[in-house]
C-alpha positions, 0 to 999 in steps of 0.5 A, a space after each residue: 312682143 317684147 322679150 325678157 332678155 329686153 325687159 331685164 334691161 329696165 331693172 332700175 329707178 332710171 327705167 323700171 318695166 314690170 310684167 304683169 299678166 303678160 303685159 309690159 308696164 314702165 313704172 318709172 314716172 309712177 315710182 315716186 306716186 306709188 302710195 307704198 314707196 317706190 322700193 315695192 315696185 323696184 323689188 320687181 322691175 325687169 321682173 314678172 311681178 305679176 305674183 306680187 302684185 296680184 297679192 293684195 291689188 284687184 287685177 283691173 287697177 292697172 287700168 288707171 295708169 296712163 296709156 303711155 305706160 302700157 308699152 306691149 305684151 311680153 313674150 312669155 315664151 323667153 321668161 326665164 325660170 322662177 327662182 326661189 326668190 321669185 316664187 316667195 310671196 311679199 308680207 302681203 298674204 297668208 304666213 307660209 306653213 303657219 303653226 298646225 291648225 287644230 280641225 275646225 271644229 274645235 273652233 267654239 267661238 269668234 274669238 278663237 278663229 281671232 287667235 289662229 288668225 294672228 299666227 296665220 297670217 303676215 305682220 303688215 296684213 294683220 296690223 292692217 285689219 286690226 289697227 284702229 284710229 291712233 289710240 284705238 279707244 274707239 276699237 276697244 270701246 266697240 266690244 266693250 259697249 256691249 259689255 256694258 249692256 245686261 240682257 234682262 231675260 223673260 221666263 214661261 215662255 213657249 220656247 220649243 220652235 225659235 226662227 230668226 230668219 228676216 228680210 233686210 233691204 228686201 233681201 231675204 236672210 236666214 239671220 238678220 246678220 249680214 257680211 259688211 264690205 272689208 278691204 283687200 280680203 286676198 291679204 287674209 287668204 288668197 280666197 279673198 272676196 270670192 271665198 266670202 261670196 260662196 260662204 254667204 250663198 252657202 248660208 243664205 247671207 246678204 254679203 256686201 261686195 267692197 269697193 277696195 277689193 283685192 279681186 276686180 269687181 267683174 270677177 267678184 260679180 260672177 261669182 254670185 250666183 243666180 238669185 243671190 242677193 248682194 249690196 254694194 258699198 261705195 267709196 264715190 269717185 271723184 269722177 262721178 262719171 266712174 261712180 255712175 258707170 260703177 253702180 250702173 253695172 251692178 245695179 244691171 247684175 241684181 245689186 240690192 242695196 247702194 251702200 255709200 261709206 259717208 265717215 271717210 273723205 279721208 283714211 283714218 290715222 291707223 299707227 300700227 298699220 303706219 309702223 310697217 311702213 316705216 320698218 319694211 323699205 328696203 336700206 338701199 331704198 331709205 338711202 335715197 332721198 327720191 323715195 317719197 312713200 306717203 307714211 301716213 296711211 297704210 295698205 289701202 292707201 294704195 288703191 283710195 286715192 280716188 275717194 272724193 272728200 269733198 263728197 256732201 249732203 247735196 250729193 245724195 241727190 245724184 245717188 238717189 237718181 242712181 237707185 231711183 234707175 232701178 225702179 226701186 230695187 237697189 236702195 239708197 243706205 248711208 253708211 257711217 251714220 254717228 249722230 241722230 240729226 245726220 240720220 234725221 238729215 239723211 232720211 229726209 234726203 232720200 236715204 232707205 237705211 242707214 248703218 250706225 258704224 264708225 269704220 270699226 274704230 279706224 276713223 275718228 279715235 273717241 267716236 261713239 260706237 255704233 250700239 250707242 248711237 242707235 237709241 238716239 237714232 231711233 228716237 230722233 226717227 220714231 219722233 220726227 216720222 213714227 214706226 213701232 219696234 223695229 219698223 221706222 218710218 221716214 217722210 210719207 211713211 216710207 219704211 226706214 232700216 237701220 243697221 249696226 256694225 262695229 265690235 259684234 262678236 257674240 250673239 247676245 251682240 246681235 239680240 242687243 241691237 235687235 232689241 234695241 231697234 236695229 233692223 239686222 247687224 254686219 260683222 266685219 273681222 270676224 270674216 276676214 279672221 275665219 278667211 284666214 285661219 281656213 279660207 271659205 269653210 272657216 267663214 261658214 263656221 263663224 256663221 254657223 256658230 252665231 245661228 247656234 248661238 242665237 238659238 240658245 240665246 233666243 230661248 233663254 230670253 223667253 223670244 222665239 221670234 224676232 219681234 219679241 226682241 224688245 227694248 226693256 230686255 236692255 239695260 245699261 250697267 249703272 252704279 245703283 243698278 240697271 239704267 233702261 236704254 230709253 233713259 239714254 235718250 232723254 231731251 231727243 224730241 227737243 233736239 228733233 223738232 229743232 233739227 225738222 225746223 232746219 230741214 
């Protein structure tokens, strides 16, 4: 047992020991390799920074440094009494006494959970979940793409019972909405992930589990309940052998649906997040040439260093070998599908499903938005395999899902993807939006709001049920009047049959 009188010694860049979770750490060799700078970690050295740290990382990624730094537990009995100073939280969770919050109720749309989220939470964490790719076109164009598609109502219809409830992925859900993967959940509320997981079984939603999560991924396993069903998104490791180990154990606690992140072999150039970085070192710290913070990326950086950019097409074998030991019940989905010939590609590898999504704008600035990728997609995949509406079909007709992420805000949102063939959509801020403004009965509200609204919308459509969806209820905005969402896709089956050829 070490005493803190002893861990009070090593408060300095010569010798930094920091407690955490009664455990003593020497961080000195790691200062300088700490993705956000050596003077976060230096704030707490001869400390217990366990609070600190437990606000934005997952409990089990101390397990990735060596095993010389573990140097024993502390003898918590000899700590001394948190001062003030101790007990404040780093820029790194909710604002302390935000603004007083008007009843939950009163929250009627997405958009007003975004504006209380702003003056709920710290600066860093929100310039975190909101920054896109440098000029964040490509965030903007998210919403706006869906602005520019009109809804052609029908009318006569028997409207008098609607039913949106749907299967994706073999899941059984009450909307075809699922709740995507997002980072560090703890920075909105300190709820986190698991706060999400209990609000998607409260509501009969698919949720899936992020691989840079702010609770360890133990933690957010046991708080699925029984028959809950859930996804997985994976960042596949350099060593694959932890990648395997990883989707194994979730595989063994009823995981459905792999879903490999395939758009970021490396994090996206995100300037807002970048800024903080540049302004939150302390002077003492900026002072010394030693610290090497890597200001090119921001918050997660600290916990995806292990992402694997020389992951490729030849890889999905060693993924689908991963789902194929389930005996098909975890499915094979590509997530960060931009393009119809990476879909036509995908599929014929051994893909399930695939998410049209561009990280949400954080990526590549000026890439399209997942809605406008999707005719494409449809029609490459309808050309090379067939399918009607919304059922696609891959090589020896195996079914093929595809979902859309990025900019849903409404559920005329939705209804247009729907419409347009996706199987179901995932939102993404929104969540972590409602996470902070009111932890997990915020995120049962913004579902709840959609499930209205996608009653209303639905009867004013003349399409009870989700197989009256169809693709002439769209049309994009054109000077001379509405341009039918096929006209978007003209030539696709020339550019299938040449793509087909390669494969």
């Amino acid at each position: 047992m070490i005493s803190f009188e002893e861990i009070a010694k090593h408060n300095n860049r010569n010798s930094c020991w920091v407690v955490l979770h009664g455990v003593v750490y020497d961080m000195t060799k790691f200062l300088d390799e700490h993705p956000g700078g050596a003077a976060i970690i230096l704030k707490q050295a001869g400390k217990d920074g366990t609070k600190a740290f437990d606000a934005i990382h997952p409990r089990d990624i101390v397990k990735m440094l060596p095993p010389e730094a573990v140097l024993g537990k502390a003898d918590m009995s000899t700590a001394p009494a948190p001062s003030a100073e101790a007990e404040t939280a780093p820029p790194s969770g909710p604002a302390s006494a935000a603004a007083e919050k008007p009843p939950i109720d009163h929250m009627l749309n997405i958009f007003d959970f975004e504006s209380l989220a702003q003056q709920s939470m710290q600066k860093p964490g929100w310039d975190y979940y909101c920054s896109g790719a440098d000029d964040e076109k490509t965030l903007r164009e998210n919403k706006e793409t869906f602005d520019n598609i009109w809804l052609v109502p029908r009318v006569l219809r028997d409207v008098s019972s609607i039913d949106f409830a749907t299967t994706m992925l073999g899941c059984s859900s009450s909307i075809p909405v699922y709740l995507t993967a997002t980072a560090v959940a703890k920075l909105a509320h300190p709820d986190g992930e698991l706060g999400i997981i209990r609000a998607a079984h409260a509501h009969g939603l698919v949720y899936m589990l992020p691989t840079l999560s702010s609770y360890a991924f133990d933690d957010m396993l046991d708080a699925i309940q029984p028959g809950q069903p859930f996804w997985m998104q994976l960042y596949v490791n350099r060593d694959r052998n932890m990648t395997a180990e990883h989707v194994r154990k979730a595989a063994k606690r009823g995981c459905r649906a792999l879903c490999v992140t395939v758009d970021a072999p490396q994090l996206g150039r995100r300037e807002r997040d970048m800024r903080n970085k540049l302004t939150k070192t302390e002077a003492s710290i900026q002072k010394d040439a030693k610290d090497n913070v890597n200001r090119k990326e921001g918050i997660a950086r600290a916990i995806s260093s292990f992402i694997d950019p020389s992951l490729d097409w030849k890889d999905l074998a060693f993924l689908r070998g991963l789902c194929d030991e389930t005996g098909g019940k975890m499915k094979l989905v590509l997530k960060g599908v931009q393009s119809g010939a990476d879909a036509l590609e995908g599929v014929a590898r051994g893909a399930d499903a695939l998410i049209l999504s561009n990280h949400g704008g954080r990526q590549v600035d000026t890439a399209r938005p997942g809605i406008d990728v999707l005719p494409e997609v449809v029609a490459t995949l309808r050309a090379a395999y067939g399918g009607e509406g919304r059922q696609l079909r891959g090589p020896n007709g195996a079914p093929v899902e595809v979902f859309v992420d990025g900019g849903i805000r409404r559920a005329t949102d939705v209804f247009k993807c729907l419409a347009m063939g996706a199987t179901g959509v995932g939102i993404g801020r929104p969540v972590l939006w409602s996470l902070a403004a009111y932890g997990q009965p915020g995120v049962e509200k913004v579902i709840s709001l959609l499930k209205d609204e996608m009653t209303m919308l639905m009867r004013l459509m003349g399409a009870p049920r989700l197989a009256d969806m169809r693709p002439e209820m769209c049309v994009y905005k054109g000077p001379n009047g509405g341009v039918p969402v096929q006209g978007r896709v003209v030539g696709l089956r020339d550019m299938v049959r040449e793509q087909s050829a390669k494969l």
